[in-house]
ZAVEXLO-304941 format. One line per 2 residues: their letters; for each residue x, y, z of C-alpha. Coordinates in nm, 3 decimals, always signed. Layout:
# ZAVEXLO-304941
a) X Y Z  ... $
This chain:
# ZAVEXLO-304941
xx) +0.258 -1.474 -1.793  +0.238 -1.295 -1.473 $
xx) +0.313 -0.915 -1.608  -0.033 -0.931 -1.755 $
xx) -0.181 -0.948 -1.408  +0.058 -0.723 -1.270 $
xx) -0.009 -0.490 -1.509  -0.404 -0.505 -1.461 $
xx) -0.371 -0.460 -1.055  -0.126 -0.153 -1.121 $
xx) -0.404 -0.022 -1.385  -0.624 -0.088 -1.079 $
xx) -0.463 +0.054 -0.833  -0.375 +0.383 -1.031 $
xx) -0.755 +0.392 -1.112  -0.820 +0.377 -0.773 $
xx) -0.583 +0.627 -0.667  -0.736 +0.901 -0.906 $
xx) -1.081 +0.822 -0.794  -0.972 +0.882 -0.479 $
xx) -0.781 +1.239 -0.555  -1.065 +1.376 -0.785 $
xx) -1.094 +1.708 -0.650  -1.418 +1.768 -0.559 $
xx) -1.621 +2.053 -0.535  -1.679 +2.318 -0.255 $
xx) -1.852 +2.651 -0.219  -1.563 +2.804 -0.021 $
xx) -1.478 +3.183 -0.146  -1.170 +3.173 -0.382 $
xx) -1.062 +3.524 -0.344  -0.764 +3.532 -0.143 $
xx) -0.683 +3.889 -0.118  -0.958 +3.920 +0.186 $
xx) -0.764 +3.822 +0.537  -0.948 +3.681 +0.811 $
xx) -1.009 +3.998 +1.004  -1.220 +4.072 +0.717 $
xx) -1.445 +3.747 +0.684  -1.770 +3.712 +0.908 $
xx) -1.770 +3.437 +1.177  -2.053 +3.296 +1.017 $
xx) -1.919 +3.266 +0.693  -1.585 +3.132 +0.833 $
xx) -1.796 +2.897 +1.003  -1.969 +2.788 +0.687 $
xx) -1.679 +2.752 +0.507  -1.533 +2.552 +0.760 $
xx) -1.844 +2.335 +0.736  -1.805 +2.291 +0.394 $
xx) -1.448 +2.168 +0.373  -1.563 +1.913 +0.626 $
xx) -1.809 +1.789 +0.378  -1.576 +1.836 +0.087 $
xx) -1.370 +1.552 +0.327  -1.627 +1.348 +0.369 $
xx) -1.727 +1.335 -0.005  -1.353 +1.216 -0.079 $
xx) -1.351 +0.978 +0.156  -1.675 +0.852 +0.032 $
xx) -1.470 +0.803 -0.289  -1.268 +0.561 -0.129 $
xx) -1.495 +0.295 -0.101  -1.563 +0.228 -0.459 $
xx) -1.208 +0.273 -0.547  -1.092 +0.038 -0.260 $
xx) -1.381 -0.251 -0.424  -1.220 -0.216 -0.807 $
xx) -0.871 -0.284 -0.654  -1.024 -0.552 -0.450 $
xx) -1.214 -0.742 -0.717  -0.927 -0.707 -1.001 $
xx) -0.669 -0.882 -0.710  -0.899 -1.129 -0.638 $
xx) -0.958 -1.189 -1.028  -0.524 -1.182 -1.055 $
xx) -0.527 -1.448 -0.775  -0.787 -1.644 -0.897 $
xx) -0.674 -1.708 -1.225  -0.288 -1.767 -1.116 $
xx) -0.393 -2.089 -0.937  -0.482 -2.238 -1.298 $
């Protein structure tokens, strides 16, 4: 009776976790032959900016993953006392 549960919060909680990992998009230059000697201020700067945001957006992610695991635990725990 209680690895059904179980099983649903670990479902949960691994859907959680990828929502949370979902790599998510940025503008920043892939080529890595260029050094940094090579690369504008500005455009470091930008890039810089941009991986800030690329943050953000993850942890943005978070939040909705942190309410599925939330509401399936509170689902588990509600029907245990039954």
């Amino acid at each position: 009776m209680i690895i059904t549960p179980l099983r649903n919060l670990v479902a949960a909680s691994l859907f959680a976790l990828g929502l949370f990992l979902t790599p998510v998009a940025t503008y920043a230059a892939d080529n890595e032959a260029s050094t940094a000697s090579e690369i504008h201020p500005d455009i470091a700067r930008a890039d810089a900016q941009r991986e800030k945001e690329a943050q953000r957006k993850r942890y943005l992610l978070l939040f909705p993953a942190a309410v599925v695991v939330i509401t399936v635990g509170l689902i588990v725990i509600t029907r245990r006392k039954r």
